[in-house]
N, C-alpha and C positions, 0 to 999 in steps of 0.2 A: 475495369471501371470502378471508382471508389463511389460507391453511396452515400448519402446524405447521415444514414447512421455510423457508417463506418468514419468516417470522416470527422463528426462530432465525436467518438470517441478516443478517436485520436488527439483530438482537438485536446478533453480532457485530459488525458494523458499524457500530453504535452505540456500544460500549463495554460495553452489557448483557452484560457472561459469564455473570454464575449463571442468567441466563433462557432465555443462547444453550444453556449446558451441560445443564440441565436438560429441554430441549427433545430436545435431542438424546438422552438418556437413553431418553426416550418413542417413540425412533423406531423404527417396520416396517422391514422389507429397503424397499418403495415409499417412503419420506418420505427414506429415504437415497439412493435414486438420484435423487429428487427433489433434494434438496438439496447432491448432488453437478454436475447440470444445472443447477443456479441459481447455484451457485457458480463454477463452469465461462463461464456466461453472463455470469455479473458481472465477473468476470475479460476476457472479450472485449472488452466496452464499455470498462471502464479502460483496459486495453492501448491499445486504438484511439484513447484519447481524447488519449495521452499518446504514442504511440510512431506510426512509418510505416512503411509495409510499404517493402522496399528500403534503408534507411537505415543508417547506418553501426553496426557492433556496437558499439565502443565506451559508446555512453550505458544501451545495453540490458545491457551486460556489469557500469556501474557503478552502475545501479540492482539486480541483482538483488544484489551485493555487497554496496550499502546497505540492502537489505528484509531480508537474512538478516543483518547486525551490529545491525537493530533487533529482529526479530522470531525468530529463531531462536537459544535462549539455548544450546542445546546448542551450537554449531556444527557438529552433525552430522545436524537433523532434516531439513535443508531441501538435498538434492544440487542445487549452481549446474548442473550441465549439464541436469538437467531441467527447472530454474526458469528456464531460458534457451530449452529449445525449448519449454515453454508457450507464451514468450510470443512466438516466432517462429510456433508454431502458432496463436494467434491472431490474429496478422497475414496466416495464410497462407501463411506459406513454408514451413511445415512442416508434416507430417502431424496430424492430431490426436492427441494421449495420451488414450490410454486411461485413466479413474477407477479406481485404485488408493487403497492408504492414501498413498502416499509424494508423489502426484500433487495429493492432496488438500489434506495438509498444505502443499506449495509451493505450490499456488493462494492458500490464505487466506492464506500471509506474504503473495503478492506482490501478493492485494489487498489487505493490510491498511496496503502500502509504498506505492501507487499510491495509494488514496485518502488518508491521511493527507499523502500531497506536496501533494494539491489544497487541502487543508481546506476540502471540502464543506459550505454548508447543508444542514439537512437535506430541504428541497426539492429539491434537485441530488440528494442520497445516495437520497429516491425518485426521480429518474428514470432513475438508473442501476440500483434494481431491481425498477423497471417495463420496461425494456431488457432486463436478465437475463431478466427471467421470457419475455420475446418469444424472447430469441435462445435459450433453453432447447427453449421449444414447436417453433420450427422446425428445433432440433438435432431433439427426438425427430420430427417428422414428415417428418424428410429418411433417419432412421435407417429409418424404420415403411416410405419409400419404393424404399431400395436393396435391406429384405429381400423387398418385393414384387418387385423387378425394376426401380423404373421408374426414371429418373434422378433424383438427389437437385436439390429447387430451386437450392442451387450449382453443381451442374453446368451448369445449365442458363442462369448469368448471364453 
């Protein structure tokens, strides 16, 4: 069954705004932190599919330059130093961010820059969020296991 978040981000990511926007209108405090983890998760998978953990800043420094002169008209919604350790925290050098509004908005430019570089089928654009929704579920049940105590499945790899 597709969710109301899941669903908006596709939407997104398709080009559908008034279905992504309207979606989003309908949402509980749950379908937003929902669909701030599937965004987060989609964001991982692009990253990774396109970037290497270890690798020189440079290209990570002039992709987010280019995701924000395509997708941020203000030149002020989208701060480069945050949109930079997103995407070093996706690769894992860097701490995770926390979901914020401002966290939010730099994820969907920089997936909206990532996946437009590729120009995805939309068989590829499902499997990147059938990937999200994975690496979502194991964000929350690594979160559900550091507040019990136990070590998160990353730690343990």
């Amino acid at each position: 069954m597709v969710t109301d978040p899941e669903a908006a981000l596709r939407g997104l990511l398709t080009g559908r705004l008034r279905g992504h926007e309207r979606r989003l209108g309908r949402f509980a405090e749950s379908d937003w932190r929902r669909y701030a983890d599937l965004l987060a998760g989609a964001l991982l998978v692009a990253v990774r599919r396109r970037f290497v953990a270890g690798q020189d800043r440079a290209p990570v420094i002039r992709f987010v330059a280019s995701a924000r002169e395509r997708y941020d008209a203000t030149g002020r919604d989208v701060d480069p130093v945050l949109a930079e350790a997103l995407v070093w925290a996706a690769l894992g050098e860097r701490p995770p961010v926390p979901h914020d509004t401002a966290s939010i908005v730099a994820r969907t430019v920089l997936l909206l820059g990532l996946l437009e570089d590729e120009g995805l089928t939309d068989r590829e654009l499902d499997g990147i969020l059938v990937a999200a929704a994975h690496a979502a579920d194991d964000s929350a049940q690594d979160a559900e296991r550091q507040l019990a105590g136990a070590p998160a499945e990353s730690d343990r790899r």
